[in-house]
KOLPA-213209 format. One record per residue (C-alpha): residue in one letter; x, y, z. Coordinates in Angstrom, 1 decimal, always signed. Layout:
<pts>
pt aa A; px X; py Y; pz Z
...
</pts>
This chain:
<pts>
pt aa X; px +8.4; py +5.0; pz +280.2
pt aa X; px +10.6; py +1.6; pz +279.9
pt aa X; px +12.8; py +0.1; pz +282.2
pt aa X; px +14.3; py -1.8; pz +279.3
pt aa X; px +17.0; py +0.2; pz +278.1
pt aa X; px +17.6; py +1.4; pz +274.6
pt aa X; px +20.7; py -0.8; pz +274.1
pt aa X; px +18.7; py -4.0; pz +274.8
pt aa X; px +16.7; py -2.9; pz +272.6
pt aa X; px +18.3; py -2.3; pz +269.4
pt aa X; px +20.4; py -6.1; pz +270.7
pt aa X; px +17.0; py -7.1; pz +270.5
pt aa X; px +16.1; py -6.0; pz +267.2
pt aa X; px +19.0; py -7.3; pz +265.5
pt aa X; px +17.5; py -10.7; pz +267.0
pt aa X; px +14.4; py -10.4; pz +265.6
pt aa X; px +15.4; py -9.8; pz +262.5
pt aa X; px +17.1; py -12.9; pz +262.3
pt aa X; px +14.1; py -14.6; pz +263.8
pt aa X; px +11.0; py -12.7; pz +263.1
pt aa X; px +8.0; py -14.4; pz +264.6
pt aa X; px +6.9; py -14.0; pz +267.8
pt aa X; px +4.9; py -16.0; pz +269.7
pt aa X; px +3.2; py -16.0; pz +273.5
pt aa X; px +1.8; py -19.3; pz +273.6
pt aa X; px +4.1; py -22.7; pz +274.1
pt aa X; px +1.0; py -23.9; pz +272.4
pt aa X; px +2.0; py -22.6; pz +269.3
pt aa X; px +5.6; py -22.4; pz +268.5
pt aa X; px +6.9; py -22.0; pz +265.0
pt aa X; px +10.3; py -23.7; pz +264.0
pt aa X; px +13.1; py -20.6; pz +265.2
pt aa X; px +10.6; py -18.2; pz +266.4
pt aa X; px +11.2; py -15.8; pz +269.6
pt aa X; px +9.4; py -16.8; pz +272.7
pt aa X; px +8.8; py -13.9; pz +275.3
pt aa X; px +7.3; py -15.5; pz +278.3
pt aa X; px +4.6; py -12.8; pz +279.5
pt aa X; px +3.3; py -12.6; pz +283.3
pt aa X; px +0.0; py -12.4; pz +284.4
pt aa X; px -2.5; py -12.2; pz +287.6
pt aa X; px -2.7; py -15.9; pz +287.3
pt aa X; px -0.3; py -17.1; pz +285.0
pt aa X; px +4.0; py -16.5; pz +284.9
pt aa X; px +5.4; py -17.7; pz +281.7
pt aa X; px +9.2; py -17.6; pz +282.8
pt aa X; px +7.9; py -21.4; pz +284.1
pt aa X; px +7.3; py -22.5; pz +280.9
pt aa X; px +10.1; py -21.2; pz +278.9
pt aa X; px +11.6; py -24.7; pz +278.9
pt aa X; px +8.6; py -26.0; pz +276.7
pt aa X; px +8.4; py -23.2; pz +274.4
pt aa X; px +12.8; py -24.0; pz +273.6
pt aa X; px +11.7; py -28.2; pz +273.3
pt aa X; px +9.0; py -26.8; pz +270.5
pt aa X; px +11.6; py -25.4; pz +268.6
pt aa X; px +11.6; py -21.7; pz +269.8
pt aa X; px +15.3; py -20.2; pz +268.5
pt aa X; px +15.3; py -18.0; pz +272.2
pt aa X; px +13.1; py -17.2; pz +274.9
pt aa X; px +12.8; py -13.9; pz +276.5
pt aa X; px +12.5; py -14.3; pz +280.2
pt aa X; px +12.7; py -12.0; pz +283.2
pt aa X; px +13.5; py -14.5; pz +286.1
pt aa X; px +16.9; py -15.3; pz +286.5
pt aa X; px +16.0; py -18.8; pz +287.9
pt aa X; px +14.9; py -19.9; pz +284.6
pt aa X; px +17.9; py -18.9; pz +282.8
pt aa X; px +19.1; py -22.8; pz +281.7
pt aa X; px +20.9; py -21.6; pz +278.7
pt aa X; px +22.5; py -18.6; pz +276.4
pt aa X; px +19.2; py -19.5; pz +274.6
pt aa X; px +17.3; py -17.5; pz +277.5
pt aa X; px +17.8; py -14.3; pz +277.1
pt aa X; px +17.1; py -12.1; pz +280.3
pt aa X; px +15.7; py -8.5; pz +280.3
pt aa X; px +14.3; py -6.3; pz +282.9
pt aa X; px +10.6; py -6.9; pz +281.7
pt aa X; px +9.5; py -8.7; pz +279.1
pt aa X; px +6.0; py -6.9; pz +278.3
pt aa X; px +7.5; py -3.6; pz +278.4
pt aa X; px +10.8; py -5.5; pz +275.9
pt aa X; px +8.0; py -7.1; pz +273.8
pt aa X; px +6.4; py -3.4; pz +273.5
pt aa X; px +10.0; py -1.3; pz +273.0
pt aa X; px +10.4; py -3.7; pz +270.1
pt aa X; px +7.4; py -3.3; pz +268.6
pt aa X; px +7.9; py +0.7; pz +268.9
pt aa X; px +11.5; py +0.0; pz +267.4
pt aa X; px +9.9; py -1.7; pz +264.3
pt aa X; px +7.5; py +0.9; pz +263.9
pt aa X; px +9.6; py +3.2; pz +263.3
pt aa X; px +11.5; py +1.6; pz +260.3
pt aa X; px +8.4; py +1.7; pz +258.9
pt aa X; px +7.3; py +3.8; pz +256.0
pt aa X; px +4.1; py +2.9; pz +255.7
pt aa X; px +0.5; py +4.5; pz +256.1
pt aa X; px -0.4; py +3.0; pz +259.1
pt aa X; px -4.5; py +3.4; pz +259.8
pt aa X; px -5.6; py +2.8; pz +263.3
pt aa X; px -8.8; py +2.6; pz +264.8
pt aa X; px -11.1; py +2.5; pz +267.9
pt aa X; px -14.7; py +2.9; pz +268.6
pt aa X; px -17.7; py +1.8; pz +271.5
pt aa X; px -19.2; py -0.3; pz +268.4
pt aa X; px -18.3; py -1.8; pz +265.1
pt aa X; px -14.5; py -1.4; pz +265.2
pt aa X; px -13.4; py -5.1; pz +264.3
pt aa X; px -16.5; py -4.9; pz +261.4
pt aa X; px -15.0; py -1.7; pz +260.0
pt aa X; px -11.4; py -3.0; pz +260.4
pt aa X; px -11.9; py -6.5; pz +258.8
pt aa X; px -13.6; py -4.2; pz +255.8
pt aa X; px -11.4; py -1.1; pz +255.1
pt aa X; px -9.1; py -4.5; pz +255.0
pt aa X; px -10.7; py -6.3; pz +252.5
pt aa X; px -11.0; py -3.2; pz +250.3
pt aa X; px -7.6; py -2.0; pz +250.7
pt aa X; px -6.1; py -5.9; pz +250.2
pt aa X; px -7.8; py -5.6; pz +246.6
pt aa X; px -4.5; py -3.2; pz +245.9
pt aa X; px -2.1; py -3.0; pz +248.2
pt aa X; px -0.4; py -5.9; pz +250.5
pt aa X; px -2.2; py -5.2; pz +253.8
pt aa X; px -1.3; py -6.5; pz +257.4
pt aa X; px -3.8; py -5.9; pz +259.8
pt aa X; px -5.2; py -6.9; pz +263.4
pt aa X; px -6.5; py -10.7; pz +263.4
pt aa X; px -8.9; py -11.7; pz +265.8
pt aa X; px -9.2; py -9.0; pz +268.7
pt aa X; px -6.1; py -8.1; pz +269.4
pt aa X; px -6.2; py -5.0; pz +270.1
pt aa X; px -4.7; py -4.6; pz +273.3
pt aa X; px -1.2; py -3.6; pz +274.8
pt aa X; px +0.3; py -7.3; pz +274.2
pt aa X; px -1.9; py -7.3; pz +270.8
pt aa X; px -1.2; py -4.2; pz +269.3
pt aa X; px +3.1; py -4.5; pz +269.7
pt aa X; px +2.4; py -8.5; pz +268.4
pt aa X; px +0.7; py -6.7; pz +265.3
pt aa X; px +3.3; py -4.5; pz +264.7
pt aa X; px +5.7; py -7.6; pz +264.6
pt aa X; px +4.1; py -9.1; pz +261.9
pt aa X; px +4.6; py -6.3; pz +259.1
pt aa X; px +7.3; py -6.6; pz +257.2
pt aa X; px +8.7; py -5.1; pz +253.8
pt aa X; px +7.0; py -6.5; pz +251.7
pt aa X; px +3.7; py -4.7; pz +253.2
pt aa X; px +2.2; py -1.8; pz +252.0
pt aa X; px -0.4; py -0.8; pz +254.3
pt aa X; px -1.4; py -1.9; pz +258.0
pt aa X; px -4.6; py -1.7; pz +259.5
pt aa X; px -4.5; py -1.4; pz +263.6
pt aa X; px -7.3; py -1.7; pz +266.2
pt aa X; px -7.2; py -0.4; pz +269.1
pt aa X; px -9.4; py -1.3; pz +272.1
pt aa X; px -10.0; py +0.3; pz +275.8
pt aa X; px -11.7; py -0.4; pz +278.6
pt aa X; px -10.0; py +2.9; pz +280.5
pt aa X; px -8.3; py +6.4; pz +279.9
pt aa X; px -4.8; py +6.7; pz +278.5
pt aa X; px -5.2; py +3.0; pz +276.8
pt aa X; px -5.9; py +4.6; pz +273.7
pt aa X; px -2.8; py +7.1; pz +273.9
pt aa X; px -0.5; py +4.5; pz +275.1
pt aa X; px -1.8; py +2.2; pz +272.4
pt aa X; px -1.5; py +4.9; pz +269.9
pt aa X; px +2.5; py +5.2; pz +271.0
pt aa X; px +3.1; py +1.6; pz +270.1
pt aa X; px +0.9; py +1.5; pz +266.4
pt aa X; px +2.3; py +5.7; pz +265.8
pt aa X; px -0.8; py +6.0; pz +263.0
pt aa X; px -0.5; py +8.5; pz +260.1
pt aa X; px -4.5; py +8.1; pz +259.6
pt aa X; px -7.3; py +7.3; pz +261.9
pt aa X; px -10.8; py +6.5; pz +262.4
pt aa X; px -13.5; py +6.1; pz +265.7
pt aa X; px -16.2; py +4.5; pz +264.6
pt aa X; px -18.6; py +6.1; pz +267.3
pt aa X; px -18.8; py +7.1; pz +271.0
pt aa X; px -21.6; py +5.1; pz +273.0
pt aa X; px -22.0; py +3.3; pz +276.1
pt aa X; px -19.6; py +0.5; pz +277.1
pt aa X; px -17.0; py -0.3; pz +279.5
pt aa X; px -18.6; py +2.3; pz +281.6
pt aa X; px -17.5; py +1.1; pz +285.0
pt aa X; px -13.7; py +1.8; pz +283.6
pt aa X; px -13.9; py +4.7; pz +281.7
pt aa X; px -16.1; py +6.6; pz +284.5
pt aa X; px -19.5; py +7.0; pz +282.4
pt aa X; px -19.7; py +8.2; pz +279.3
pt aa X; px -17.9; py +11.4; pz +279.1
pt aa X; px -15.0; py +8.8; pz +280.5
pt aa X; px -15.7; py +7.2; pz +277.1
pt aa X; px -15.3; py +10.3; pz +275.1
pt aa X; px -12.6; py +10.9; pz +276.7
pt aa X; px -10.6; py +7.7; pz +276.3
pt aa X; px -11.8; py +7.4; pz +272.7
pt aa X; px -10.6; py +11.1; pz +271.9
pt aa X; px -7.0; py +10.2; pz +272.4
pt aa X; px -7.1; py +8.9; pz +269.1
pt aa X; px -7.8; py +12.6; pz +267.9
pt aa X; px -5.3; py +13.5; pz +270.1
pt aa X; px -2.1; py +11.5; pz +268.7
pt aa X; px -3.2; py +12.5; pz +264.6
pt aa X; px -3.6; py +16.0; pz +265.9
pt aa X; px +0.2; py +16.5; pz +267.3
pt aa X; px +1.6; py +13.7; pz +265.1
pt aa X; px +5.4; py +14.0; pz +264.6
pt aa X; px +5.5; py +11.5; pz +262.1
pt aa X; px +7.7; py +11.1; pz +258.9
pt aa X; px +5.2; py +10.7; pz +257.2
pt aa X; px +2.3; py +12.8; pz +255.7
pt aa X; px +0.6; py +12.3; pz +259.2
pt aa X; px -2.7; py +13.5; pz +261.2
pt aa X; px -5.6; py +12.4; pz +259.2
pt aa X; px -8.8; py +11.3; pz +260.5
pt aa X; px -11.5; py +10.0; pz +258.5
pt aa X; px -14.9; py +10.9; pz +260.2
pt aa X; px -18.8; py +10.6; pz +259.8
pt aa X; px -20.6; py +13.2; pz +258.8
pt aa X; px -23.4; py +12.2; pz +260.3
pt aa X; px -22.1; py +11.5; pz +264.3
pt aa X; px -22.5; py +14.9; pz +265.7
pt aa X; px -20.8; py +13.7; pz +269.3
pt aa X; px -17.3; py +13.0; pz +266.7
pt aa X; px -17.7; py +16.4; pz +264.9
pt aa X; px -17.7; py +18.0; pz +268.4
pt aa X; px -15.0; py +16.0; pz +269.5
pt aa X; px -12.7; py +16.6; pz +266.3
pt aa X; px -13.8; py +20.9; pz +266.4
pt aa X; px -12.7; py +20.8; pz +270.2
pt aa X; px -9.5; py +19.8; pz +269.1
pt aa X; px -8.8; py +21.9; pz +266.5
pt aa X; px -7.9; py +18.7; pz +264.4
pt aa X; px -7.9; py +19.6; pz +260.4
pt aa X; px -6.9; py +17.3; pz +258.3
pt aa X; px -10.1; py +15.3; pz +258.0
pt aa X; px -11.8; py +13.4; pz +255.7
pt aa X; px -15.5; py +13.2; pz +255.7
pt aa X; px -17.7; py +9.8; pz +254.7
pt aa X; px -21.4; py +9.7; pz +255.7
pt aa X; px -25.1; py +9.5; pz +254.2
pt aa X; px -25.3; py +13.6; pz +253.7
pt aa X; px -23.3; py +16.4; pz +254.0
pt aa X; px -21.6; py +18.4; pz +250.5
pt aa X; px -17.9; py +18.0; pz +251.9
pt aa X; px -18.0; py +14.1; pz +251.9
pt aa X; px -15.5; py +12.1; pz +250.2
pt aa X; px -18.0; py +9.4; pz +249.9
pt aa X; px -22.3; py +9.6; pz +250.9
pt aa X; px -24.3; py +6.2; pz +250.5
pt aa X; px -27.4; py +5.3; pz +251.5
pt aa X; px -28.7; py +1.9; pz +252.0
pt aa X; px -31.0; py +0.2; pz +249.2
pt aa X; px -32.1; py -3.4; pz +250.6
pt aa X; px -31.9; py -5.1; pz +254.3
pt aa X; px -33.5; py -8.6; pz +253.6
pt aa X; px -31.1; py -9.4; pz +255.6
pt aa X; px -28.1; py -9.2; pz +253.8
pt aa X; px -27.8; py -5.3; pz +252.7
pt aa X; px -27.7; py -3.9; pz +249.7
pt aa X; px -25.8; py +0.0; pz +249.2
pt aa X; px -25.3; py +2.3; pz +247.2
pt aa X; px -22.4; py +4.9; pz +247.0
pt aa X; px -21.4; py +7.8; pz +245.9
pt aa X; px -17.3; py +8.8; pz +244.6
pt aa X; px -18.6; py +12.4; pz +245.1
pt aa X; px -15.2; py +13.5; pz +243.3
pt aa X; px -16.3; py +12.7; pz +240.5
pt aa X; px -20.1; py +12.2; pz +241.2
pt aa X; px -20.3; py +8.9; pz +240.4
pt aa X; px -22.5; py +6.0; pz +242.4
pt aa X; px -22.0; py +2.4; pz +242.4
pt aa X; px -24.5; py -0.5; pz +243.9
pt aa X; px -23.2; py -3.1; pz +246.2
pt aa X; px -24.8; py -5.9; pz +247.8
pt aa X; px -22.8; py -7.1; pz +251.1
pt aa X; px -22.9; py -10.4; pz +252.9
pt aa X; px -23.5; py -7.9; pz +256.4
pt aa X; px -26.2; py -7.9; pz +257.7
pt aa X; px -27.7; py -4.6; pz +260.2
pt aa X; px -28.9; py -1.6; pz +259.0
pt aa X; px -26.0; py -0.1; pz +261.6
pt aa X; px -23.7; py -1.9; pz +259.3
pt aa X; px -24.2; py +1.1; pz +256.7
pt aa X; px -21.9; py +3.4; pz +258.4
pt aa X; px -18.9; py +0.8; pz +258.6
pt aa X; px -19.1; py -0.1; pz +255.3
pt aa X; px -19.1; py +3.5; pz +254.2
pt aa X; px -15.7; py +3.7; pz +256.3
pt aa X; px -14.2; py +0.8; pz +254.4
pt aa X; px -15.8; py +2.9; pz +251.4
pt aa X; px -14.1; py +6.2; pz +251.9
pt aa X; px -10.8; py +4.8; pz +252.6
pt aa X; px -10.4; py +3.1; pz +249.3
pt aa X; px -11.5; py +6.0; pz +247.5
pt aa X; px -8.7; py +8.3; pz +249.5
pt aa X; px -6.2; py +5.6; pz +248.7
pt aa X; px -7.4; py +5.9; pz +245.1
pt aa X; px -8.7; py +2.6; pz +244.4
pt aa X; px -10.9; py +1.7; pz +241.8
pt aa X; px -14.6; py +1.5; pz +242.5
pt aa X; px -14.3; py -2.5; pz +240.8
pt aa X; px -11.6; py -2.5; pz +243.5
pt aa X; px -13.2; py -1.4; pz +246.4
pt aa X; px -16.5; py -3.2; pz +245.5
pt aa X; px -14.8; py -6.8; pz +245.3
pt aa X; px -13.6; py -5.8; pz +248.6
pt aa X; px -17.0; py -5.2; pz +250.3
pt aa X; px -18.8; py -8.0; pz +248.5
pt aa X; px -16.5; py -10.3; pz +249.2
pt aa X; px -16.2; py -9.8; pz +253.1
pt aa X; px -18.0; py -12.3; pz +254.9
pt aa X; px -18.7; py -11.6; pz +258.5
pt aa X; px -17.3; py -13.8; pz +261.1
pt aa X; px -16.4; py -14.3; pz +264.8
pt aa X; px -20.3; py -13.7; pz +266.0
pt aa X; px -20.6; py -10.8; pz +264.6
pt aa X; px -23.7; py -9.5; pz +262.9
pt aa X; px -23.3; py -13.3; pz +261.2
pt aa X; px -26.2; py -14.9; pz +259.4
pt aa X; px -26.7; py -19.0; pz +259.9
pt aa X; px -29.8; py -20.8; pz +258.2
pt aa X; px -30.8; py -24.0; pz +260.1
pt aa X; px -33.7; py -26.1; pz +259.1
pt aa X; px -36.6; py -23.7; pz +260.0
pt aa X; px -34.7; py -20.7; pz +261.6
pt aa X; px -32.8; py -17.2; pz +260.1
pt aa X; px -30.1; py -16.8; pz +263.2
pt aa X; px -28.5; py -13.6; pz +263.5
pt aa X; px -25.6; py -13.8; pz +265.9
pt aa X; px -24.4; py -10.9; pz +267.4
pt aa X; px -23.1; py -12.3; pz +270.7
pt aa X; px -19.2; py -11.8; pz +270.4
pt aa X; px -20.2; py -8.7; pz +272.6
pt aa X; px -22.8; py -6.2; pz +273.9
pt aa X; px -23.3; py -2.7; pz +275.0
pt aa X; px -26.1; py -0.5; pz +275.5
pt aa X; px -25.4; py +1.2; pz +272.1
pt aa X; px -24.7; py -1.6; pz +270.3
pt aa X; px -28.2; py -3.5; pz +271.4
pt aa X; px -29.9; py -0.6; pz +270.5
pt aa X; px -29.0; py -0.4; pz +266.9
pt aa X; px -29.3; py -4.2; pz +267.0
pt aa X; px -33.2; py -3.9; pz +268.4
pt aa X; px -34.2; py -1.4; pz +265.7
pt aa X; px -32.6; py -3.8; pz +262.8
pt aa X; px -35.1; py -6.0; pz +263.5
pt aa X; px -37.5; py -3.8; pz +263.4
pt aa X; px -36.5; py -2.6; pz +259.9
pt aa X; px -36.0; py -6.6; pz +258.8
pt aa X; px -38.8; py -8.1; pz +256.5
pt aa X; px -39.5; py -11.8; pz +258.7
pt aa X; px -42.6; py -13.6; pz +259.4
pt aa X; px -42.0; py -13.9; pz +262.6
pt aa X; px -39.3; py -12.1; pz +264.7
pt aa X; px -37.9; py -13.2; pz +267.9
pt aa X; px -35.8; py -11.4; pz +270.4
pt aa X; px -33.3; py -13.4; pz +272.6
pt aa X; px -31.1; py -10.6; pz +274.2
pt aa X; px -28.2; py -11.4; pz +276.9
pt aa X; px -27.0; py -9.6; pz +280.3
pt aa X; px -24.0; py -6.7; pz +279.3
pt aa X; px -21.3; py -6.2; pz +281.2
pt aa X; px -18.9; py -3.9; pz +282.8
pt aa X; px -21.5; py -1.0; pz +283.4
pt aa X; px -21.4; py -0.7; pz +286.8
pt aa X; px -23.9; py +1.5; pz +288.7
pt aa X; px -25.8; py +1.9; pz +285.6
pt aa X; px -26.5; py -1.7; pz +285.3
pt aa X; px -29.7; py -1.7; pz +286.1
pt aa X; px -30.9; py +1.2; pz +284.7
pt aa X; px -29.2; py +0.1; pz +281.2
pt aa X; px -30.8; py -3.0; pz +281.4
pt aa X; px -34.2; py -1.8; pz +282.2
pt aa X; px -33.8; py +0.8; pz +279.3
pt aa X; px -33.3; py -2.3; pz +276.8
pt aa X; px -35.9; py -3.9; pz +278.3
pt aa X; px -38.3; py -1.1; pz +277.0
pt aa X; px -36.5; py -0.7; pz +273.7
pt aa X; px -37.2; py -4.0; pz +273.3
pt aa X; px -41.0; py -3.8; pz +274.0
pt aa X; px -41.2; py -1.0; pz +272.0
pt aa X; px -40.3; py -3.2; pz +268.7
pt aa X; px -43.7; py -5.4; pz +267.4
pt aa X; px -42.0; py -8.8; pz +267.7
pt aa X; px -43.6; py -12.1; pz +268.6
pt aa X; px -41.3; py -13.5; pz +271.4
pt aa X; px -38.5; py -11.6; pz +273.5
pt aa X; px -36.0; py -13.8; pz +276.0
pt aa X; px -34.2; py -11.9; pz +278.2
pt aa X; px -30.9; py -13.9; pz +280.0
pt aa X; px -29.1; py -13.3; pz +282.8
pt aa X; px -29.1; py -11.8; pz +286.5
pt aa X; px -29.0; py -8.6; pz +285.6
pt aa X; px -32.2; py -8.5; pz +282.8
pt aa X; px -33.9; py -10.5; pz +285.7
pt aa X; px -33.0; py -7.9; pz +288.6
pt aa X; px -33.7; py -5.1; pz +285.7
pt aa X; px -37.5; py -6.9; pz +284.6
pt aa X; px -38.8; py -7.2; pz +288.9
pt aa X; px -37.6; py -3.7; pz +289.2
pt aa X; px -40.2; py -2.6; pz +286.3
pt aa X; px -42.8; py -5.5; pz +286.9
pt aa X; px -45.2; py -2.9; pz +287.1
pt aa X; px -45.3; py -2.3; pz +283.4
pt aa X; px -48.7; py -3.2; pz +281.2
pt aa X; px -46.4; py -5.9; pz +279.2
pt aa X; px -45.2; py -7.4; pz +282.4
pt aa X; px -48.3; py -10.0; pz +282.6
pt aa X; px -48.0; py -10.1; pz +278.4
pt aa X; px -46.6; py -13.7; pz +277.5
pt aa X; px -44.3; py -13.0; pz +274.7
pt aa X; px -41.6; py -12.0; pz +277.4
pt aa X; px -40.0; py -14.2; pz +279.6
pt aa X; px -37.1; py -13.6; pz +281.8
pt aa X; px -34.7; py -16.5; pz +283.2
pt aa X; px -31.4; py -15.5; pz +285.4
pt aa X; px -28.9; py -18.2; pz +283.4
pt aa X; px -28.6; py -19.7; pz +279.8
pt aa X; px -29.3; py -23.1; pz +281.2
pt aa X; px -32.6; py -22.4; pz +282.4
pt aa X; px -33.3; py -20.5; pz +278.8
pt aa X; px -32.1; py -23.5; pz +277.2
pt aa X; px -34.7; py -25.5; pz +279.2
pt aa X; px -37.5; py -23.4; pz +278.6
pt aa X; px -36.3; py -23.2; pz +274.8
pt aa X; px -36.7; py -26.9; pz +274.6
pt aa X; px -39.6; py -27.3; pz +276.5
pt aa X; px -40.8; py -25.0; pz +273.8
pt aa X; px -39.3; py -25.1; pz +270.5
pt aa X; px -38.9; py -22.2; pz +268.0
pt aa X; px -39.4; py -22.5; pz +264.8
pt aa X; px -40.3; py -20.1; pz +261.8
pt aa X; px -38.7; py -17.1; pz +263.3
pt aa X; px -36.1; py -14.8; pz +262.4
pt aa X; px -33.9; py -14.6; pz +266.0
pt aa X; px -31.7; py -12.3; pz +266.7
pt aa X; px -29.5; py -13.5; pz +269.6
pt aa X; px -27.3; py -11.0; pz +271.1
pt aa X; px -25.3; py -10.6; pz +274.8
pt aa X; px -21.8; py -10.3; pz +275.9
pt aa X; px -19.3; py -12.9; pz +275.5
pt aa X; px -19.3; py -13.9; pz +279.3
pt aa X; px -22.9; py -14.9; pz +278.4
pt aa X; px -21.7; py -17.6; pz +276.3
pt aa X; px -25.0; py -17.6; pz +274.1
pt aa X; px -23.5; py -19.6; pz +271.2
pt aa X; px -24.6; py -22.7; pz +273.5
pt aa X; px -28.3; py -21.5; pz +271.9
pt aa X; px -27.6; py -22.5; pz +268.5
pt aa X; px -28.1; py -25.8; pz +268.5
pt aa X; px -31.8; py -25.7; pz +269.8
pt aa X; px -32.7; py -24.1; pz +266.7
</pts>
């Protein structure tokens, strides 16, 4: 699969563990760390290999010859490809549990949680940020060290075999898709693409060679497209979470959304429950904290454990977050957006207890020939939901809303469509919201966190 050959490799490894952190970015150079200077479309880092050894880098990895000053560049083949051999090399000195997991929606949510439960007990690396790709996966992987008990690895795809190739760097004894819905659609071919691509998670537990006690999946009872995808692949080491079903590990059900949810679950091992209010909020947000749930009962952690950990994880990065101004409840959800994930996002608000309830909903991206249609289906999802005010943003909401002008809510003022944020942001300020629960929700391109300030 590499052109890097093993040799360079283990070289390599004896390197790093002499000089253990890794870094991409001459921006952020540690004292002694190892600089490997990735390419891009736009961008070759070989040029800038200089800086990164001024900063205080130890060596810099390279793969152009013409930037070799020194014995402290050290020249392979490829330096992505080096950067992910070593991070398969380290894996595999490993003996860890190594969880990893991917989903349409909810997957950095449900990481960041089955994190802070599993933290409560064991020393736990896991992804930071969204890293979760091929250069943020192997960087992951460099972080863990002995002392580390546990890791926790996202994994994220826009396409088919990202998952499997991902799943070669992280080599995870247990795993977990959070759900199967509509995004990337335009890469993964529709949704059966998505399936698909998500599946190869399934895939990797099911023929696991690993040391380890491999090949377990921890699955929702209640998501009938993942119990069809684990029975098509015969995959049997499971462990079940959900809100019903006899064989769960763990069943909750959800006692308050005000916004900030309440649970309460169930150790069904020894039919025991336990309350927990959450700082989430998002009635969606059940299933991922049920997840984080089941995992720290399989690890065998206490229930005062496992609770600290959910209580205490506070939602971040514009995601499902909660901010109080003056006279406005904001509920930002616009690190990303999908047709599943504005769905469930829609019918929180329907569930939420508010005054007054305002929708402000961003284009999505990357569907492709189902653009349109996707975004006219929102658009009627939206109607369908009693709230006093609903903003769409972007071309494609405003190609989607002429296409089904025809409507009976079409002349109805409560819904206004405007093709950019700046001309929202006009219109916003022209007319100021107050009172309102809002939740504001688009893809990251939209760049929607420039609304926060008028309210």
């Amino acid at each position: 699969m590499f052109k890097v050959k093993k040799l360079q490799t283990e070289q390599l490894y004896q390197l790093y563990l002499k000089h253990p952190a890794i870094s991409t970015d001459t921006r952020k150079i540690t004292p002694g760390c190892l600089f490997f200077a990735l390419k891009g479309d736009k961008f070759d880092a070989n040029k800038f290999a200089h800086l990164a050894i001024g900063a205080g880098a130890a060596y810099a990895l390279i793969d152009d010859p013409a930037y070799q000053a020194d014995e402290r560049y050290i020249l392979v083949e490829d330096v992505l490809p080096a950067l992910q051999q070593l991070a398969i090399h380290h894996r595999q000195q490993l003996a860890i549990p190594v969880i990893g997991l991917t989903g349409t929606n909810g997957k950095t949510t449900t990481k960041e949680l089955i994190s802070a439960v599993l933290s409560q007990h064991f020393k736990t690396q896991f992804t930071q940020g969204n890293l979760n790709n091929h250069i943020g996966v192997p960087l992951t992987i460099l972080t863990i060290d002995h002392t580390h008990e546990m890791a926790v690895i996202e994994m994220g795809a826009n396409h088919q075999k990202e998952i499997a190739f991902l799943c070669t760097i992280a080599q995870p004894t247990h795993g977990l898709i959070t759900n199967v819905g509509k995004a990337h659609l335009e890469g993964f071919g529709g949704v059966e693409g998505v399936k698909k691509g998500k599946g190869e998670l399934y895939d990797y537990l099911k023929k696991s060679e690993s040391k380890l006690p491999a090949g377990i999946a921890f699955i929702n009872n209640d998501n009938a497209v993942l119990k069809e995808m684990q029975r098509a692949r015969g995959l049997d080491n499971v462990i079940y979470y959900g809100t019903e079903g006899d064989n769960n590990l763990v069943s909750g059900s959800l006692l308050e959304n005000s916004p900030y949810l309440t649970i309460d679950w169930t150790n069904n091992r020894i039919k025991q429950n336990y309350p927990v209010k959450t700082q989430l909020t998002g009635a969606y947000n059940l299933d991922n904290i049920l997840a984080a749930v089941c995992i720290g009962v399989y690890f065998k952690l206490t229930d005062d454990e496992i609770n600290q950990g959910i209580a205490g994880y506070q939602p971040k990065n514009n995601r499902s977050q909660i901010v109080q101004t003056e006279t406005n409840t904001l509920i930002c959800d616009y690190y990303n957006a999908n047709p599943s994930s504005m769905i469930v996002a829609i019918e929180n608000m329907d569930k939420l207890s508010a005054t007054r309830k305002v929708l402000i909903l961003g284009d999505m991206f990357e569907l492709g020939d189902e653009a349109v249609a996707e975004h006219g289906a929102i658009i009627q999802k939206a109607i369908d939901i009693p709230v006093d005010e609903r903003i769409f943003i972007g071309e494609e909401f405003f190609k989607a809303g002429k296409s089904i002008a025809h409507g009976p809510w079409s002349m109805d003022p409560k819904n206004t469509f405007y093709k950019t944020a700046d001309d929202a942001i006009a219109a916003i300020n022209a007319n100021p919201i107050k009172n309102s629960t809002i939740l504001i929700k688009g893809s990251r391109g939209m760049a929607l966190e420039r609304l926060v300030e008028l309210f």
